[in-house]
PDB file of N, CA, C, O and CB in Angstrom:
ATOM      1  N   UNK A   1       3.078  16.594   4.676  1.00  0.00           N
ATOM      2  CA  UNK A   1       4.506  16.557   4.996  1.00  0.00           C
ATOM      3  C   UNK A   1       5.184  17.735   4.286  1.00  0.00           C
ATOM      4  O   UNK A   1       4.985  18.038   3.110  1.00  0.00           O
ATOM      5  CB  UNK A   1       5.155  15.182   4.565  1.00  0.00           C
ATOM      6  N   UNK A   2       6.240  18.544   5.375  1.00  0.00           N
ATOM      7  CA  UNK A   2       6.774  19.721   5.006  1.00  0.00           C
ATOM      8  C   UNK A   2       7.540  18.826   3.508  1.00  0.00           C
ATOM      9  O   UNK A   2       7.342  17.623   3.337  1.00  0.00           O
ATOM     10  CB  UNK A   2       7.884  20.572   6.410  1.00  0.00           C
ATOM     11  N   UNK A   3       8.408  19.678   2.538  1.00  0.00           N
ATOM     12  CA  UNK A   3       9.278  19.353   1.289  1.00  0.00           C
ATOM     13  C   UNK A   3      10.555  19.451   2.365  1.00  0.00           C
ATOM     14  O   UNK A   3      11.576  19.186   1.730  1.00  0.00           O
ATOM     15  CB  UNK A   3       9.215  20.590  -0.295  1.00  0.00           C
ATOM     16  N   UNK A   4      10.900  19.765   3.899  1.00  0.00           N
ATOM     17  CA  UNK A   4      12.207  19.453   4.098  1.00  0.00           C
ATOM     18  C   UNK A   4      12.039  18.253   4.644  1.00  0.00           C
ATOM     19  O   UNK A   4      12.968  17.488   4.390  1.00  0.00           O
ATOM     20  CB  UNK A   4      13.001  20.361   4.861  1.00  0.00           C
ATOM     21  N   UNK A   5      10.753  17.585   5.642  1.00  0.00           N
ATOM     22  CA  UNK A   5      10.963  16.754   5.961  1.00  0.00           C
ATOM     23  C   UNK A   5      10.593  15.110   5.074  1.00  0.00           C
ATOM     24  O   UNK A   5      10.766  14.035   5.648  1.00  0.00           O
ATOM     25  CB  UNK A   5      10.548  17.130   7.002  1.00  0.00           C
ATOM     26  N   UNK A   6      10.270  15.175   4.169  1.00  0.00           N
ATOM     27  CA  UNK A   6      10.617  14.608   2.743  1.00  0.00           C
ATOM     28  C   UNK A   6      11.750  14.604   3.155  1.00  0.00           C
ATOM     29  O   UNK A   6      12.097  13.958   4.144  1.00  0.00           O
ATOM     30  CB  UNK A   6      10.340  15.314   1.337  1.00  0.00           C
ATOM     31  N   UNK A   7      12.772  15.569   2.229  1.00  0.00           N
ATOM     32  CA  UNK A   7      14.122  15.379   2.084  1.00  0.00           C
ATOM     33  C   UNK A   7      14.514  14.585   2.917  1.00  0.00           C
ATOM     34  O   UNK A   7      14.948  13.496   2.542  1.00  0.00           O
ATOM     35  CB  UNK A   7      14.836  16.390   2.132  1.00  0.00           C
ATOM     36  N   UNK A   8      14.462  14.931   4.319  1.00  0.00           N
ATOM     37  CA  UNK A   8      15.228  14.383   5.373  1.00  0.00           C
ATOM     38  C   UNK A   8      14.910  12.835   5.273  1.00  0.00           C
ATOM     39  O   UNK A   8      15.717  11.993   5.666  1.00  0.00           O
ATOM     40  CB  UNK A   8      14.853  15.058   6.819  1.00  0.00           C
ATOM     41  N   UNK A   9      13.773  12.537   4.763  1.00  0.00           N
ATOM     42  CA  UNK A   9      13.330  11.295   5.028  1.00  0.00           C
ATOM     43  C   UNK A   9      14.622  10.314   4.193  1.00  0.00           C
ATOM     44  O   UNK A   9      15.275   9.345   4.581  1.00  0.00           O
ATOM     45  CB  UNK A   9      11.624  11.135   4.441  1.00  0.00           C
ATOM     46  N   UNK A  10      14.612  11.226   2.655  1.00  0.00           N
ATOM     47  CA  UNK A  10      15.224  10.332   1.725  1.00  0.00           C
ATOM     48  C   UNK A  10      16.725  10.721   1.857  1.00  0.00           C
ATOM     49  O   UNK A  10      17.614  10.217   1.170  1.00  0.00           O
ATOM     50  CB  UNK A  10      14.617  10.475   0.203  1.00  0.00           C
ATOM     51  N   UNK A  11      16.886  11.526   2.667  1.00  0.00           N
ATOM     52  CA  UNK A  11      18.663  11.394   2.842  1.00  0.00           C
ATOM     53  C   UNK A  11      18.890  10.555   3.835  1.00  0.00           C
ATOM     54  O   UNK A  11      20.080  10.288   4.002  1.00  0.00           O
ATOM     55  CB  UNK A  11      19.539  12.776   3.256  1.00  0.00           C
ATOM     56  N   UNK A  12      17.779   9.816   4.884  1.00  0.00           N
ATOM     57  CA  UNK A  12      18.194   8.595   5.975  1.00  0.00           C
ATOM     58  C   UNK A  12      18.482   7.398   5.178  1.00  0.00           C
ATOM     59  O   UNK A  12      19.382   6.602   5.445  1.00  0.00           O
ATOM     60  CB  UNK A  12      16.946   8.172   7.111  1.00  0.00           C
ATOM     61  N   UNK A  13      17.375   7.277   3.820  1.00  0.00           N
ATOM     62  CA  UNK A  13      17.220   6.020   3.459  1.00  0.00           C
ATOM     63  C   UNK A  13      18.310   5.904   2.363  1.00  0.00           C
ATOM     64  O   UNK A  13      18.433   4.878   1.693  1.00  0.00           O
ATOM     65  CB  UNK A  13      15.765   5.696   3.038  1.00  0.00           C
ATOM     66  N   UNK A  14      19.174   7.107   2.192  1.00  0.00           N
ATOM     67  CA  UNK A  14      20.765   6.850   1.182  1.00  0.00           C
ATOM     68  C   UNK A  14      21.525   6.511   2.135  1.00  0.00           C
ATOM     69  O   UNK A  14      22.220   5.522   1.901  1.00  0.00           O
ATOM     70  CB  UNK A  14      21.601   8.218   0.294  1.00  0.00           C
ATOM     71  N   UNK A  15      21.629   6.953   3.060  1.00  0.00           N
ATOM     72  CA  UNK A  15      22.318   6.234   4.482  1.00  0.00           C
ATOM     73  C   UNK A  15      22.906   4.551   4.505  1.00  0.00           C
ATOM     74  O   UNK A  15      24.008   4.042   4.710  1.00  0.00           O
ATOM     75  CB  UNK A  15      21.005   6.256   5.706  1.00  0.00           C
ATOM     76  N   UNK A  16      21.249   3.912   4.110  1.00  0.00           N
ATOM     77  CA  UNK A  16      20.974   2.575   4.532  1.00  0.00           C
ATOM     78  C   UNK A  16      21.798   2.033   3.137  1.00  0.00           C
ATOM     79  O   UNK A  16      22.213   0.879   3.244  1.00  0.00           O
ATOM     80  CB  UNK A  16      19.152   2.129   4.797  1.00  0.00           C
ATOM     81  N   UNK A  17      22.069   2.674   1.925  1.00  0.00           N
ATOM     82  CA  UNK A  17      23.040   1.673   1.311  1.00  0.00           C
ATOM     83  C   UNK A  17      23.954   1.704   1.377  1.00  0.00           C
ATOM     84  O   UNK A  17      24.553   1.035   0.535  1.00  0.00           O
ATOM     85  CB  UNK A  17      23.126   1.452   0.375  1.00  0.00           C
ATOM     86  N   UNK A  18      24.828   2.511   2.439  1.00  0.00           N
ATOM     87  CA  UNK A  18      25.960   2.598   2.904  1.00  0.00           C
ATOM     88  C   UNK A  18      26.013   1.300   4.215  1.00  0.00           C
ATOM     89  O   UNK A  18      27.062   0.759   4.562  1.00  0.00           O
ATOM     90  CB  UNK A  18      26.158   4.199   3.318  1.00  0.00           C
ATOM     91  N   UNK A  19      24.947   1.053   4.674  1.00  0.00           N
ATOM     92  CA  UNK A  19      25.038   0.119   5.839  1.00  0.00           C
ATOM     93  C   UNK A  19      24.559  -1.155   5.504  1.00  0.00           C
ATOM     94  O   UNK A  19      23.549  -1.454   4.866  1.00  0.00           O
ATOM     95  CB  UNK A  19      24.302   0.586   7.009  1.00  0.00           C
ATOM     96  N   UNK A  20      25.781  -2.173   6.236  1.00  0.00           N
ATOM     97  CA  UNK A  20      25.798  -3.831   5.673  1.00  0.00           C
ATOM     98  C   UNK A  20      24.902  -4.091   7.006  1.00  0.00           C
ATOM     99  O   UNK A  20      24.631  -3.451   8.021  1.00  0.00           O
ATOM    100  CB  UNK A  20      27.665  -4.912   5.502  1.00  0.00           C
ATOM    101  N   UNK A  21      24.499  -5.716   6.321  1.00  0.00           N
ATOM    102  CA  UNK A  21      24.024  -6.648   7.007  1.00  0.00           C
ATOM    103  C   UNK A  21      24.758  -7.464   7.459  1.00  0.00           C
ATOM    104  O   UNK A  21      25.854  -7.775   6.992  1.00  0.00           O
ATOM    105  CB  UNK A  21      23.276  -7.155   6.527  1.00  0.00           C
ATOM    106  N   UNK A  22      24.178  -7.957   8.534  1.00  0.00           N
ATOM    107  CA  UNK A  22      24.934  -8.595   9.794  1.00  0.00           C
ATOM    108  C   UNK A  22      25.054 -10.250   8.608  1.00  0.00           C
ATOM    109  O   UNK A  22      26.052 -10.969   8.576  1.00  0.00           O
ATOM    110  CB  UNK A  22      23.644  -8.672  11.836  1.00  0.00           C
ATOM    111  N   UNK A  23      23.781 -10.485   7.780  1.00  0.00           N
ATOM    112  CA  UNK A  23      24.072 -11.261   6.846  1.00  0.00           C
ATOM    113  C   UNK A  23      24.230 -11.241   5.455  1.00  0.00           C
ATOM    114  O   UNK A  23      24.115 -10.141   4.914  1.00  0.00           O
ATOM    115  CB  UNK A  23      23.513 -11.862   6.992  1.00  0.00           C
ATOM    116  N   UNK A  24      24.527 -12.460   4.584  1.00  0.00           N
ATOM    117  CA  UNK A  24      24.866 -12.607   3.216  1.00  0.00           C
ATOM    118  C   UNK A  24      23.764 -12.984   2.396  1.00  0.00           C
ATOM    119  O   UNK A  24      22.814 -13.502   2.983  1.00  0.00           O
ATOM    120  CB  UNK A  24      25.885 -13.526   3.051  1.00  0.00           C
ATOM    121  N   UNK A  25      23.675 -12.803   0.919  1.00  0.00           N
ATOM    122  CA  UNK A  25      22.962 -13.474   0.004  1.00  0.00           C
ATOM    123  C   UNK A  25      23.163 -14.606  -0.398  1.00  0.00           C
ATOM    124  O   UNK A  25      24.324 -14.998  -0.512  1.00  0.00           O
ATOM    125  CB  UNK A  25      22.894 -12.968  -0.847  1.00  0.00           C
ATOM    126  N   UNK A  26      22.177 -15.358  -0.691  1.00  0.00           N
ATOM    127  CA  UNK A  26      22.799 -16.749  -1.466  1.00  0.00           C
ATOM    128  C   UNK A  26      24.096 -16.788  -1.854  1.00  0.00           C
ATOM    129  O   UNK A  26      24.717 -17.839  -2.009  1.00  0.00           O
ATOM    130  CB  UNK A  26      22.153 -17.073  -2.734  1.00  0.00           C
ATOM    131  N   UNK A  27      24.587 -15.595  -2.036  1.00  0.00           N
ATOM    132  CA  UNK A  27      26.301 -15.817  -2.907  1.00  0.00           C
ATOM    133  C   UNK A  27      27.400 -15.379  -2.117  1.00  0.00           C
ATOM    134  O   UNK A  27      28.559 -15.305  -2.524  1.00  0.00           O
ATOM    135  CB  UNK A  27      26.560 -14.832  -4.407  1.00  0.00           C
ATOM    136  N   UNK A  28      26.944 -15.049  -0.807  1.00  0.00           N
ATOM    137  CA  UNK A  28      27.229 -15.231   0.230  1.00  0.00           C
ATOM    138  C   UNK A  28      28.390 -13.484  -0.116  1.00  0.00           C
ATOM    139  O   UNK A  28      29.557 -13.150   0.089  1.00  0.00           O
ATOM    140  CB  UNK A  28      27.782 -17.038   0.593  1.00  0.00           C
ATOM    141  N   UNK A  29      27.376 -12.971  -0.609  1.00  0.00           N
ATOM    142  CA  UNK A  29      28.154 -11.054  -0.639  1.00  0.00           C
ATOM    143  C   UNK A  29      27.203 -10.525   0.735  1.00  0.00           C
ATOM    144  O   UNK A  29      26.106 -10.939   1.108  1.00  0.00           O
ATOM    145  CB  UNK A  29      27.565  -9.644  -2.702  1.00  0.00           C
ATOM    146  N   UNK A  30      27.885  -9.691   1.186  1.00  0.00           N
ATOM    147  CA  UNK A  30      27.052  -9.170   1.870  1.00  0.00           C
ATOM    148  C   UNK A  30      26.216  -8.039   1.715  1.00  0.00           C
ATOM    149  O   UNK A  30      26.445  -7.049   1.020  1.00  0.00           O
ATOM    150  CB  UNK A  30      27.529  -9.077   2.638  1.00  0.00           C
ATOM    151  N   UNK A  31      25.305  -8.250   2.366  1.00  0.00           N
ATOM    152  CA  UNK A  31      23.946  -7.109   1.367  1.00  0.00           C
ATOM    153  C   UNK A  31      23.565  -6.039   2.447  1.00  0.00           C
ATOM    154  O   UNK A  31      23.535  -6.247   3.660  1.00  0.00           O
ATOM    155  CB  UNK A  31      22.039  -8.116   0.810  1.00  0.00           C
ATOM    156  N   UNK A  32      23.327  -5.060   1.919  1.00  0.00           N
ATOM    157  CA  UNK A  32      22.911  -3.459   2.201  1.00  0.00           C
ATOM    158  C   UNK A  32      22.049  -3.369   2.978  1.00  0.00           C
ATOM    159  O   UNK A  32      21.433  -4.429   2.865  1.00  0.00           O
ATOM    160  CB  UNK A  32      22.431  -2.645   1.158  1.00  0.00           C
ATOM    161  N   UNK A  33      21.361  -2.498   4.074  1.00  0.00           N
ATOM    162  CA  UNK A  33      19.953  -2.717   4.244  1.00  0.00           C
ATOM    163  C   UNK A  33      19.021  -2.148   3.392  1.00  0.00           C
ATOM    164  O   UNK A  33      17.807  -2.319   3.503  1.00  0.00           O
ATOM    165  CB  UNK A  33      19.605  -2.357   5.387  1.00  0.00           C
ATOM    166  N   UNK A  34      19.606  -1.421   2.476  1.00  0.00           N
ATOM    167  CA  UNK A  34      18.682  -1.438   1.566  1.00  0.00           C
ATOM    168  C   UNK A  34      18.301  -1.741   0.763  1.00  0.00           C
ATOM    169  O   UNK A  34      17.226  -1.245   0.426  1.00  0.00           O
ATOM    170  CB  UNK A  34      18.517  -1.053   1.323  1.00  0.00           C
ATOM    171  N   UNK A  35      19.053  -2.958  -0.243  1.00  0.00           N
ATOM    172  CA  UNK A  35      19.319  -3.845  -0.568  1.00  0.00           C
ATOM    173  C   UNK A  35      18.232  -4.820  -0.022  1.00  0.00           C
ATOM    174  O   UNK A  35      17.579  -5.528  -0.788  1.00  0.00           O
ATOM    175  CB  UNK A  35      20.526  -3.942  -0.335  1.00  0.00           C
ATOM    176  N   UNK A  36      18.039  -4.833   1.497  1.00  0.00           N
ATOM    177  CA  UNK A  36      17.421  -5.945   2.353  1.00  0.00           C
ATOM    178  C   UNK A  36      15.817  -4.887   2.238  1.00  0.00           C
ATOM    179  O   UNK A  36      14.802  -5.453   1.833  1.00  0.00           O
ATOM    180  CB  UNK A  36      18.390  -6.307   4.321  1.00  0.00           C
ATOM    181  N   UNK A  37      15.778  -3.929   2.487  1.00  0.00           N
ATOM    182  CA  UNK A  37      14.571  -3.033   2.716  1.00  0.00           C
ATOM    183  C   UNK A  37      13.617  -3.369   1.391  1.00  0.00           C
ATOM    184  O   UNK A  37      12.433  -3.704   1.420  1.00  0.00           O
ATOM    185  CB  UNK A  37      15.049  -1.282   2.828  1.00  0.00           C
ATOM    186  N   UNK A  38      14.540  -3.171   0.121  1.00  0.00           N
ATOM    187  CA  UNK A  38      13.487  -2.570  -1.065  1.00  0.00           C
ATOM    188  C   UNK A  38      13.107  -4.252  -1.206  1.00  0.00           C
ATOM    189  O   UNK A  38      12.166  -4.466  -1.971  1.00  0.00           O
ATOM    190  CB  UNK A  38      14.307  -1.495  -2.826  1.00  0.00           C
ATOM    191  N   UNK A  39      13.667  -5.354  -0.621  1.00  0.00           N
ATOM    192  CA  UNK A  39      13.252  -6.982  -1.307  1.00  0.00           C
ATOM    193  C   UNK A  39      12.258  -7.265  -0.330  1.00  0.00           C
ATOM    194  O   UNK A  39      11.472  -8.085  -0.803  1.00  0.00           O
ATOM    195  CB  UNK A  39      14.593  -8.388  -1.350  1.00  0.00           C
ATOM    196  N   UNK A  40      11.939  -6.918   0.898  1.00  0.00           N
ATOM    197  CA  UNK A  40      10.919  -6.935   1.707  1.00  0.00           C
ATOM    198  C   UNK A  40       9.955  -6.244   1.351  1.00  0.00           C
ATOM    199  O   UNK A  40       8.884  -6.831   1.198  1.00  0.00           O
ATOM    200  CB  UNK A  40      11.183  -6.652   2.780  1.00  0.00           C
ATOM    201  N   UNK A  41      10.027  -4.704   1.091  1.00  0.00           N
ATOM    202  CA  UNK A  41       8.900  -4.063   0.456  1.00  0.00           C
ATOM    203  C   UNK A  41       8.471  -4.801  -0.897  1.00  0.00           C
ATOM    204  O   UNK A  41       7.472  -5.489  -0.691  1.00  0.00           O
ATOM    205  CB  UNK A  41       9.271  -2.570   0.183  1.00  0.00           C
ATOM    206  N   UNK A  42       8.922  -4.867  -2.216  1.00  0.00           N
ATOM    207  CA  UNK A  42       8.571  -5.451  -2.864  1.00  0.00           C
ATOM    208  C   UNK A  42       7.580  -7.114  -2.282  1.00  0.00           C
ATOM    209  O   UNK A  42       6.414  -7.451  -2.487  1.00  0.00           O
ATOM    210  CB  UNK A  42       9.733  -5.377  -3.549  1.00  0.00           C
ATOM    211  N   UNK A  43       8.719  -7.803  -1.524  1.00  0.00           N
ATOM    212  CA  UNK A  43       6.972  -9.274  -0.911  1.00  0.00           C
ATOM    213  C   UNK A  43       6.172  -8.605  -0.570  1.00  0.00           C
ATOM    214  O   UNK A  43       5.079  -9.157  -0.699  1.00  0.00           O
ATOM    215  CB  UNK A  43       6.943 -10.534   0.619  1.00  0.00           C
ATOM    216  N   UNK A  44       6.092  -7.374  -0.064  1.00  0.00           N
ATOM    217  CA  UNK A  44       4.791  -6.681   0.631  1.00  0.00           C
ATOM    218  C   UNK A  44       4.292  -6.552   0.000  1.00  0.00           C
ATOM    219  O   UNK A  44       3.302  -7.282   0.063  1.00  0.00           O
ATOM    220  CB  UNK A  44       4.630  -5.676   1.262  1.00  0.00           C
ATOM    221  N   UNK A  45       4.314  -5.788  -0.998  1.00  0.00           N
ATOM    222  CA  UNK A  45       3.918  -5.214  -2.113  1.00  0.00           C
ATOM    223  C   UNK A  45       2.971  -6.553  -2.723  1.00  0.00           C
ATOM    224  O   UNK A  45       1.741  -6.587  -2.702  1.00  0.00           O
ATOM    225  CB  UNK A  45       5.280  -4.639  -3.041  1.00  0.00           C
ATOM    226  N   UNK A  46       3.747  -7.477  -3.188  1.00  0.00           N
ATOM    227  CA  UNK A  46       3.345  -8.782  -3.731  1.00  0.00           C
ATOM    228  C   UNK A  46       2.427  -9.584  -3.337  1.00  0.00           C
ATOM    229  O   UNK A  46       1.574 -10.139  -4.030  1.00  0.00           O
ATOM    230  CB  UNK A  46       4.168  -9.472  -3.743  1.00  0.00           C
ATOM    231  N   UNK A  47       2.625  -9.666  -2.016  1.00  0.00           N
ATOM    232  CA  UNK A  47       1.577 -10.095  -1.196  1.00  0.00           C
ATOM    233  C   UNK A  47       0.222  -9.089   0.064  1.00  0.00           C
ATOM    234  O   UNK A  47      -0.232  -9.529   1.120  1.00  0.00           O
ATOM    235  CB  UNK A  47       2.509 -11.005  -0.460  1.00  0.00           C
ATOM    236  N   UNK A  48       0.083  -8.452  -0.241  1.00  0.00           N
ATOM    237  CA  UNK A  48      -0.708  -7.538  -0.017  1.00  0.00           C
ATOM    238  C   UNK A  48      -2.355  -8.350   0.221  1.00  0.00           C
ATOM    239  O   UNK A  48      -3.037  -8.500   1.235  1.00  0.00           O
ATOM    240  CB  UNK A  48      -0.499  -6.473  -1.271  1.00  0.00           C
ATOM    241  N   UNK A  49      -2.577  -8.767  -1.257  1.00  0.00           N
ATOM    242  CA  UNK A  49      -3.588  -9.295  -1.582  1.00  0.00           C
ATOM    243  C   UNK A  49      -3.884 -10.349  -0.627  1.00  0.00           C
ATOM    244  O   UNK A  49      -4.912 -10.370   0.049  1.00  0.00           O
ATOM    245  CB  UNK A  49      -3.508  -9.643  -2.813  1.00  0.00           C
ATOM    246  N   UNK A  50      -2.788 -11.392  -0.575  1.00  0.00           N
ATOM    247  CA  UNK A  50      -3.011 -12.900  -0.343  1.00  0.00           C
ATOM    248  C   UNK A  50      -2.901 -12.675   1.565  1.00  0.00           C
ATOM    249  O   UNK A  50      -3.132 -13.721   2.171  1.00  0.00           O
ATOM    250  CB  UNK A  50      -1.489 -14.141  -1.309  1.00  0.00           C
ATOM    251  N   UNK A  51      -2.637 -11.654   2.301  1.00  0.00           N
ATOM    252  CA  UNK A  51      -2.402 -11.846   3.766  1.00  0.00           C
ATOM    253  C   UNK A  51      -3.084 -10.581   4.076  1.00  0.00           C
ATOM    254  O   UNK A  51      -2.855  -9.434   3.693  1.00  0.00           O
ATOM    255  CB  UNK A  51      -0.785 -12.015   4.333  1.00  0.00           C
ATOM    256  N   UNK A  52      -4.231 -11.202   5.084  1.00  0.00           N
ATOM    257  CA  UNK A  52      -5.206  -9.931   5.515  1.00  0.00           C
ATOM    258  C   UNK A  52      -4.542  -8.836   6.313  1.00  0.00           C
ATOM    259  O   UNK A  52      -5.192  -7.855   6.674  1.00  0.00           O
ATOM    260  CB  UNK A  52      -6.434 -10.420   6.442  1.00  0.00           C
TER     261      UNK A  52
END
């Protein structure tokens, strides 16, 4: 991967904490998609092992 298209990659994904979700958190704030992105990656992450 070129070093611009990197960049480009990580100036989409500053984007995404500018953009809400259609839903709320338990505390009923409304959350980011990235916010929503990095808590999905992390179960992935987590569960990797346990789901073929």
């Amino acid at each position: 991967m070129r070093p611009s298209e990197f960049l480009d990659i990580l100036h989409v994904a500053e984007k995404l904490k500018d953009t809400p979700r259609h839903c709320t958190t338990s505390n009923r704030r409304r959350e980011s998609v990235a916010e929503h992105s990095w808590r999905v990656s992390l179960m992935a992450m987590l569960l990797k092992k346990r789901v073929p």
